[in-house]
N, C-alpha and C positions, 0 to 999 in steps of 0.2 A: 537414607540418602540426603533429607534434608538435613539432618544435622551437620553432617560432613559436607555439604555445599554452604550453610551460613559460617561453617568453619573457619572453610579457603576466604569466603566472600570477609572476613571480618578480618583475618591476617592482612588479606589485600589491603584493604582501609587503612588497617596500621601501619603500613610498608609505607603505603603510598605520603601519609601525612608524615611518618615518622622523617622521611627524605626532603619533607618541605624546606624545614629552614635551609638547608642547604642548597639544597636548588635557587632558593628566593638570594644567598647569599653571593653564586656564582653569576647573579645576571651583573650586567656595566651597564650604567646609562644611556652608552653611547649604540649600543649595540640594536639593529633591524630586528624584527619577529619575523617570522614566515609568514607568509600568507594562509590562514587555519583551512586544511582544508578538511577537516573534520564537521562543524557543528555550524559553518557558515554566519555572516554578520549580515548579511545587507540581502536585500529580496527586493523582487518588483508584485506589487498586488494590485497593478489600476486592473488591472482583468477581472478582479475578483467578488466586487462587492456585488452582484446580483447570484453570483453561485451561493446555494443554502448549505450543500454537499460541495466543498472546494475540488472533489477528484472530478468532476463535472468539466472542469477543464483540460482535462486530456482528452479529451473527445476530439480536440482538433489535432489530435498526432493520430495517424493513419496507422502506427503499430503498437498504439494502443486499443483497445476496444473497452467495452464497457460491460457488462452482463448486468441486467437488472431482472430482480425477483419483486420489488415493489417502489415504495414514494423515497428509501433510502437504502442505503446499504450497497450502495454500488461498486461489483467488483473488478477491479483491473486486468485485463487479460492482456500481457504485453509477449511481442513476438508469438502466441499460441501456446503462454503458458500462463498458469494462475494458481489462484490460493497459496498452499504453502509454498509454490514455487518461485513467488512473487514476495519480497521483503519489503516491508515498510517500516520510515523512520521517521520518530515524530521528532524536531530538533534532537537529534541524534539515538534517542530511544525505541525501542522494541517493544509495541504494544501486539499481546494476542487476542484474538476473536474469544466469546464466551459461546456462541452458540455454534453446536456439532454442525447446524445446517448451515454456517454462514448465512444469517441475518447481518451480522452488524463484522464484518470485517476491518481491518485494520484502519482504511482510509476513513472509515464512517467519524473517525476520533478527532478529521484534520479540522481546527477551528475555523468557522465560518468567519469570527466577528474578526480576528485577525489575520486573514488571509496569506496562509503560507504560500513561499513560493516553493513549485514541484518542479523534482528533476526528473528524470527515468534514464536511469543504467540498468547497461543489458552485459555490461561487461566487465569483467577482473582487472578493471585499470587501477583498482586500489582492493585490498584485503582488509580493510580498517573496521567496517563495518559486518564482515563473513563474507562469506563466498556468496557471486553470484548464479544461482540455476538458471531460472530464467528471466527474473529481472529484478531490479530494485529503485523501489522507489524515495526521494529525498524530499521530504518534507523541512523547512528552513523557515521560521518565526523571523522578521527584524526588529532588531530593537529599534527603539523609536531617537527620531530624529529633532532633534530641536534646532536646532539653527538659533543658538544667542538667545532662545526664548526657554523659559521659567516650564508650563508645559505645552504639551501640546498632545491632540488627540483627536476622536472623529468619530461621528456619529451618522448612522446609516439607518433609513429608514424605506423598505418598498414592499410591490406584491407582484403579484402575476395573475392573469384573469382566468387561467384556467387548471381549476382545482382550489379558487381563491387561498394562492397563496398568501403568504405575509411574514414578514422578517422586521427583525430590528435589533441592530449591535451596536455597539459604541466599544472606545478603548479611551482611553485618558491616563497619561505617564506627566507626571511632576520630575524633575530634576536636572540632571545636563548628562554630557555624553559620560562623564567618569563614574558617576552614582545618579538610578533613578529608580524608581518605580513604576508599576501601571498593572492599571487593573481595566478589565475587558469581561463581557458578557454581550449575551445573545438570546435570542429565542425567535422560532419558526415554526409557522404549521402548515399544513396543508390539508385540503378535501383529497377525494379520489378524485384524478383528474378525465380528460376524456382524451379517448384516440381520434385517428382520423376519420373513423366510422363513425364516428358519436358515442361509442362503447364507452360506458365508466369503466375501469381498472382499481383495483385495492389497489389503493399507492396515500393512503391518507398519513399523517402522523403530526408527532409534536417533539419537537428538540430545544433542550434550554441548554447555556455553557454559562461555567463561569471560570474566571482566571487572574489570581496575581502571581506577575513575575518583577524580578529585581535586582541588580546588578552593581558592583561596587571596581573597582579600576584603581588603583595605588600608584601611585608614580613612578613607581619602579614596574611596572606591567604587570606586575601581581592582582587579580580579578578570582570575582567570587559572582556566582549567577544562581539564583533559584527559583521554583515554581511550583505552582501546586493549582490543578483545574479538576473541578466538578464539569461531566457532562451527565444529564439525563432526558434518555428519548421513551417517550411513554405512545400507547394507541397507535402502533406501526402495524400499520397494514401488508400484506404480501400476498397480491396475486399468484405466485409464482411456489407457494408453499401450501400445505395441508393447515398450518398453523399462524397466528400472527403473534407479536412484540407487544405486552403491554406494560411491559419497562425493562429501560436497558439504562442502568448507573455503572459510569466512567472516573476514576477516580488516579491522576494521574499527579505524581511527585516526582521535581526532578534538580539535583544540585551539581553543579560542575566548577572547577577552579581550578586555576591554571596560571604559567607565568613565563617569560622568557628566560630561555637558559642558554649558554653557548652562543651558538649562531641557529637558534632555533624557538622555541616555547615545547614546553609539558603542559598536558592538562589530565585532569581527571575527573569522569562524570561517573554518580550514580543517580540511579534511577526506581519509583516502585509503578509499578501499573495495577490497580485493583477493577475485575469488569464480573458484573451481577447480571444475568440476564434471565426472563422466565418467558417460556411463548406457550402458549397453548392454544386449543381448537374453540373456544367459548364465551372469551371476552368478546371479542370486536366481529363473532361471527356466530348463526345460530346454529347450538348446540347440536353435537347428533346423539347418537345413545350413547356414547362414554365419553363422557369429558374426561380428555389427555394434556396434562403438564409435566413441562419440563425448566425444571431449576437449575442451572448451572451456574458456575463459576470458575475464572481464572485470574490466576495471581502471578506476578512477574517482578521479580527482585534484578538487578543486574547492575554491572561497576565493570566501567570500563578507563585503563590508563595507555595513554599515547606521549610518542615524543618526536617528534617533528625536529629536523635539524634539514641546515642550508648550510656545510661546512664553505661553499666557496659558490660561484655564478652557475657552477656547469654541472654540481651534484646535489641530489634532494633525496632525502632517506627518510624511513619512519620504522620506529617499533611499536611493538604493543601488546598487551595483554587485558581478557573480559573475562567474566565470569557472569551467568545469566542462567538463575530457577526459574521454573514454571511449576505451579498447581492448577489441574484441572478437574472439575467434578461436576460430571452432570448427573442427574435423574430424574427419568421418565415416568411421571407416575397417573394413576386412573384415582381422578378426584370426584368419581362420580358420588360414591358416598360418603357420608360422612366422616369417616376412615378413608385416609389415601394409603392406594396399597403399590409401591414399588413394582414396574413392568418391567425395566429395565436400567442397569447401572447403566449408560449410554457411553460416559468418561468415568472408568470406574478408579477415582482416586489417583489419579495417573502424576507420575512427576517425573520433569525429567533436571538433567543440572547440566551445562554445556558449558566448558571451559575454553578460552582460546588464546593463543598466541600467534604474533605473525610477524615479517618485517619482509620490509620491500625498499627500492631503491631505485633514482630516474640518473640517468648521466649522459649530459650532449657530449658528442665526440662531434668535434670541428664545428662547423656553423650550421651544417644542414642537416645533420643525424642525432638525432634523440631515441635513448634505450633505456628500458626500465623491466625490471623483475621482482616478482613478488613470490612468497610463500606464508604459507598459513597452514596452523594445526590446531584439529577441536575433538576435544574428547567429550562424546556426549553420552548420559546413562537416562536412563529411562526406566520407569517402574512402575505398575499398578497395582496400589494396595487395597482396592479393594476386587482384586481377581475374584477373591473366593468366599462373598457376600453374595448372598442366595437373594435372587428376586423371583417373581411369580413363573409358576410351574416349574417350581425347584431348582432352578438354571442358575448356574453364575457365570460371570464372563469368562472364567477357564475353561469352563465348559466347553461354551460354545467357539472360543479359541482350536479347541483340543477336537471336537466337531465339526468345525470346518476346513481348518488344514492339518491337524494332527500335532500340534503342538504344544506343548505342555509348561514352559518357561517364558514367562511376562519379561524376567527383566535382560536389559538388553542394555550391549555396549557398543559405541562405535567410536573407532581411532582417524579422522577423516581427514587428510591431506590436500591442500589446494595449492592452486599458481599461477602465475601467469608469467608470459616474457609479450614483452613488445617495442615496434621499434618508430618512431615517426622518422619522415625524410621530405624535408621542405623542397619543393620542386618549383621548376623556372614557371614566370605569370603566378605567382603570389599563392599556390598549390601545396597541400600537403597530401602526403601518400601513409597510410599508418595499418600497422598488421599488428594483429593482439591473438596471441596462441592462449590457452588458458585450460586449466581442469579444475574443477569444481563439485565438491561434495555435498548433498546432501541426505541428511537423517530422514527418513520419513516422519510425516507429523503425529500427534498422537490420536487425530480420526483417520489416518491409514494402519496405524498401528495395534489399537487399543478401542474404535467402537465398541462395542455391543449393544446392537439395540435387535431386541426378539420380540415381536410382539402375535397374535393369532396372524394377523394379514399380513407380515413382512419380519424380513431382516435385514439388516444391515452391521456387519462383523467385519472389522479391521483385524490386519494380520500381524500379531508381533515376530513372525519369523522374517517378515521383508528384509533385504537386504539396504543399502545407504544407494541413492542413485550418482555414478559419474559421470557429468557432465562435462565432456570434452568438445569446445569452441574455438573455431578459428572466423576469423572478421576484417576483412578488406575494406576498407574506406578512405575515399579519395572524396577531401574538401579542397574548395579556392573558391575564389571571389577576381572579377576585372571591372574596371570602371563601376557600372552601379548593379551587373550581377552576381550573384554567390551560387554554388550546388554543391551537393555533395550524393554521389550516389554509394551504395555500403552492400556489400555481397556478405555472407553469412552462413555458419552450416554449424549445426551442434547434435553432435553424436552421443547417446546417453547410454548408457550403460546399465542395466537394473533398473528401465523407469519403473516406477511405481505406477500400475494402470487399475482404476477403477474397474470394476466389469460386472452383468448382471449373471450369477450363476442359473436363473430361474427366474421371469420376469418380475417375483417377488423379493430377490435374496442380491443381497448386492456385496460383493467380494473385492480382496485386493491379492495382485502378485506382480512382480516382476517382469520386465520385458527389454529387449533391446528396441531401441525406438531411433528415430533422426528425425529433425528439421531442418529445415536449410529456408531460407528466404532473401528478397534483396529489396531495398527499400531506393527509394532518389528525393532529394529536395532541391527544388531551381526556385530561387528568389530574384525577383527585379526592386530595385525604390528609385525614387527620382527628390525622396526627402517630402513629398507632397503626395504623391502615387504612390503605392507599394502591389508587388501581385507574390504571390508565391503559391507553389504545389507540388505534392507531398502522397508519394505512391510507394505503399507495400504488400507485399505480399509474402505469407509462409507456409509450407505447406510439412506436413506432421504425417510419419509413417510407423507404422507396427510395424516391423521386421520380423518380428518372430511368427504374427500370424500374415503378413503381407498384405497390411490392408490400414485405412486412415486412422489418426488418433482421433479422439474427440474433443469438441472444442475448439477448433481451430478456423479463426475469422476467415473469410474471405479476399480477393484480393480488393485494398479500397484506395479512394483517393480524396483529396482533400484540393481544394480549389480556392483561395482565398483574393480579396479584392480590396485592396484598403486606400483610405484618406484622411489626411489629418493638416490641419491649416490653425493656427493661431487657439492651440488649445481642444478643438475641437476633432473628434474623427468618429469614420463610421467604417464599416466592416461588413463586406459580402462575402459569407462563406457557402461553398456547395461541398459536400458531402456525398460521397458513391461508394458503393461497393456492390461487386457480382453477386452473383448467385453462390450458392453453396452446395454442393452436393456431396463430396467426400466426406462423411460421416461416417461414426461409429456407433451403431444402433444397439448395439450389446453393451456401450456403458451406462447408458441412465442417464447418460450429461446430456447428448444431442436430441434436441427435440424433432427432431427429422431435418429434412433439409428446409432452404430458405432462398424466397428470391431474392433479387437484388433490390436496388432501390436507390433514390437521390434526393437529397433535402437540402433545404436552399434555406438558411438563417443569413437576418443582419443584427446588428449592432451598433451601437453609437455610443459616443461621452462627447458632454458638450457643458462647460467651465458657464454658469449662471450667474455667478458674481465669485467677487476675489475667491471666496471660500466656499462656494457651495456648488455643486458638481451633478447634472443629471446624466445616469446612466440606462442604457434602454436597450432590450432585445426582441425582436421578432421573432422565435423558432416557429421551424416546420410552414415557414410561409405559402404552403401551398397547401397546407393542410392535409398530408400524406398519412397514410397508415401502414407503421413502419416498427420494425424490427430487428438489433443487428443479432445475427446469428447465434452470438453465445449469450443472449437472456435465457433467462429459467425457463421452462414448460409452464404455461397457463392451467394452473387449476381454479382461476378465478370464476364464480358462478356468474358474475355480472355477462363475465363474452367469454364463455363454453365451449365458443368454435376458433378462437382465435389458437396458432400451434405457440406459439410465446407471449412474454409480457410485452405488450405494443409500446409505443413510448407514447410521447401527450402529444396531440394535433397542435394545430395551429396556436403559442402561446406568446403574451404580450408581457414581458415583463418590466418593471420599472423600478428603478430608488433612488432617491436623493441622498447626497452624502454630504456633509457638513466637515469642512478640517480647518484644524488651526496650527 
């Protein structure tokens, strides 16, 4: 399979560059680009310099939530879906997790010292990047701005008093907007912090980045971009796991170029992701009688070409074509003696290749009606070569494949179809009305598909016979804005088809199969500003059903709300946010996921930025100002010995954080 995926992937290469000249030769001078809406130019990050983990900032969207298992790695649960159902793009790329448990997830990759700006789609308003399941999240780098000046850059320095934080990044770009460079690093640690009880939490760690990227602009709009960043996080701690992280290496290349053609621009980016990751029971914790590690890795090649056209004011089109490999390989092994003997293939050799094509198209009719349709097609293969590699007590992963659902065929193919239609209709008082129908495919990941982990006290086997989940969404949403208010409130319902449901076959044995499931939820946002005063608040709720056994999915947040209070005068502003959410009780106690139910709870942070002189900038947070002991419902289950009685990983009490940032 891999041959025949660096095949396709190398023709692509050649198509793509062989059609350059050509394309470079059809642009006019005179001629507009579209607006990219692929890989994005411009971000805002004043938000950002005290987050050490940038996904930290979606904490203030009510349908996102957060799941913490220790000091990082924190994972996104949007609308009441997660992991693989949740995509992540780092400027336009597709990084995957190395560890089976989700330690170090996708977001753990987003750079701190350069502060991406984040989006979150929930929905198929574009096919460009694959179909959406349950959400996707857009990670977007800026390039840097010079303004008439040679270079310019910024240096940040702060801590937080509990868990003695401490950070420090800088970025520095020489050149102008046509041709520059710039190079960026960071580095961060942390103690274990405290809750509101005074309870220590495993949440220790250390993260170092580094980063050049560079960028070159032709007068004729012809551009070239490239990058290449080392992350590694060593001594991570995780309350929330049997095991900790004591190093995780990130290793991320990425080139893209592109040029105006027609009444449009082409681009084309490839991309490599390499992530090493090894956790065991014994570094950062005392040992019990078998020291258990686990070595994994994953590898991720991908090339994707787009072409964007605006033939006239009232049409916008796009095509496109990706191709993206994956290698993953974990194993589980007892390094008690001096001889490490193989427990378990966990990722036994697993690859998969997923090809895709798509094209979609927007067209106003008259002044108030906007319609746009999309389609997409991904053939995805998947294979594990090392099925039939014998680990301890003579078992291989076909084995136990063939063992616990009776199947006998690893490799797997899926043909998977997506779309969408939708229409906006500007309405009187400055109002839009917009409806997004959509089907969405997805492949199961390769720890639904392909685990094996066997060990004396547990198992955990993924199933390669699962079927692709269809995710069928419809989405109601009404925005406007009058004098100096805006809302929008958004109704919502996605019918699945074949979800893929974790579940415990045996309080030890944890299985995967198929099921018909639904969510449906409705979210509102009402803003006020007066340019000086700002208030806004931000309410969802979703609620996740088994259909097949008629009973809750697991995982699935609470209903919450967000409360914010802001000011800002001559530079300076400060920020009161409250944070709520109910109680939880609709759980699903037969998957493993839900750590029972949860109360509710309300946390009340502020924040400030306030301009110290022309260039130098203090920024400051108070969380948890009331020093609450607090939990949102979808953190990991607490197996942390420090607090034994707590049911999840608490967050940190009361914390003071601070840094200075220096720009030029």
């Amino acid at each position: 399979m891999k041959d025949r995926a660096f095949s396709r992937l190398t023709r692509m290469v050649v198509i793509g560059f062989a059609g350059l000249p050509g394309l470079v030769l059809a642009q006019t001078a005179g001629e507009g680009v579209v607006i990219r809406v692929t890989e994005g130019r411009l971000s805002d990050s004043s938000d950002a310099v005290l987050a050490s983990e940038p996904v930290n900032r979606l904490a203030s969207d009510p349908s996102v939530s957060l799941s913490r298992m220790g000091g990082r790695g924190l994972e996104p649960v949007v609308r009441g879906q997660s992991q693989e159902r949740v995509d992540v793009l780092l400027d336009g790329i597709r990084v995957e997790g190395a560890c089976p448990n989700r330690m170090d997830p996708p977001t753990s990759r987003l750079s701190s010292a350069l502060a991406p700006s984040l989006k979150v789609m929930t929905n198929n308003r574009t096919l460009r990047w694959g179909p959406i399941a349950g959400g996707q999240i857009i990670a977007t780098t800026a390039d840097p701005q010079f303004n008439g000046n040679a270079t310019t850059g910024q240096v940040t320095i702060g801590g937080a008093d509990n868990g003695n934080g401490k950070l420090v990044n800088a970025a520095a770009a020489v050149g102008n907007e046509d041709a520059w460079l710039r190079l960026s690093g960071g580095y961060d640690e942390a103690d274990d912090y405290e809750d509101g009880d005074g309870n220590k939490v495993r949440s220790a760690y250390e993260n170092a980045e580094g980063r050049a990227d560079a960028a070159w602009t032709a007068e004729s709009g012809f551009f070239i971009k490239g990058m290449v960043s080392r992350q590694e996080e060593s001594d991570v701690k995780y309350a929330g796991s049997g095991m900790d992280a004591p190093q995780t290496d990130t290793d991320l290349y990425r080139m893209e170029i592109g040029s105006p053609v027609a009444k449009g621009e082409w681009s084309l980016l490839a991309w490599q992701a390499d992530v090493d990751h090894i956790m065991d029971n014994f570094s950062l914790r005392p040992a019990g009688m078998m020291k258990m590690q686990t070595d994994s890795i994953t590898e991720t090649r991908g090339l994707r070409f787009i072409l964007d056209q605006s033939p006239n004011s009232l049409t916008d089109w796009a095509v496109g074509a990706d191709l993206e490999t994956n290698d993953w390989d974990a194993t589980l092994s007892n390094v008690t003696n001096p001889m490490p003997m193989a427990v378990s293939f966990m990722w036994p050799g697993v690859e998969r290749e997923r090809a895709g094509l798509f094209a979609e198209g927007f067209r106003r009719l008259g002044r108030d009606v906007k319609v746009g349709t999309g389609l997409r097609y991904d053939r995805v293969e998947m294979d594990a070569t090392k099925a039939n590699d014998v680990a301890s007590m003579g078992l291989t992963p076909a084995m136990l494949y063939r063992s616990a659902y009776g199947t006998t065929d690893v490799e797997v193919e899926d043909n998977n179809v997506s779309g969408f239609v939708s229409s906006e209709w500007r309405l009187p008082q400055n109002q839009a009305l917009t409806l997004t129908a959509s089907r969405s495919v997805r492949s199961p990941s390769v720890t639904e598909r392909y685990l094996a982990r066997n060990t004396m006290s547990d198992s955990w086997i993924g199933n390669p016979d699962l079927n692709t989940e269809k995710h069928y969404k419809l989405e109601l949403a009404l925005s406007g804005s009058k004098n100096q208010w805006s809302w929008k409130p958004v109704v919502w319902i996605d019918q699945v088809d074949d979800f893929v449901l974790r579940y415990k076959e045996t309080p030890t044995d944890t299985r995967y199969k198929n099921i018909d499931a639904r969510l449906l939820g409705v979210e509102a946002t009402v803003g006020w500003t007066d340019g000086t005063w700002s208030s806004s608040s931000a309410l969802a709720s979703v609620r996740g059903e088994n259909r097949d056994d008629n009973k809750a999915l697991a995982q699935i947040p609470p209903v919450q709300f967000v409360q914010t209070l802001g000011w800002q005068s001559m530079g300076h502003s400060i920020e009161a946010r409250w944070q709520l959410a109910r109680r939880q009780d609709r759980i699903d106690p037969q998957s493993g996921l839900d750590a029972g139910t949860s109360p509710g709870y309300g946390v009340f942070n502020l924040s400030g930025s306030h301009p110290l002189m022309e260039y130098l900038t203090l920024n400051w947070a108070l969380d948890n100002l009331f020093d609450n002991t607090w939990a949102p419902h979808v953190s990991r289950a607490n197996t942390d010995p420090f607090n034994p009685d707590a049911v999840r990983v608490n967050e940190p009490g009361r914390t003071l954080r601070a840094a200075l940032t220096a720009r030029w």
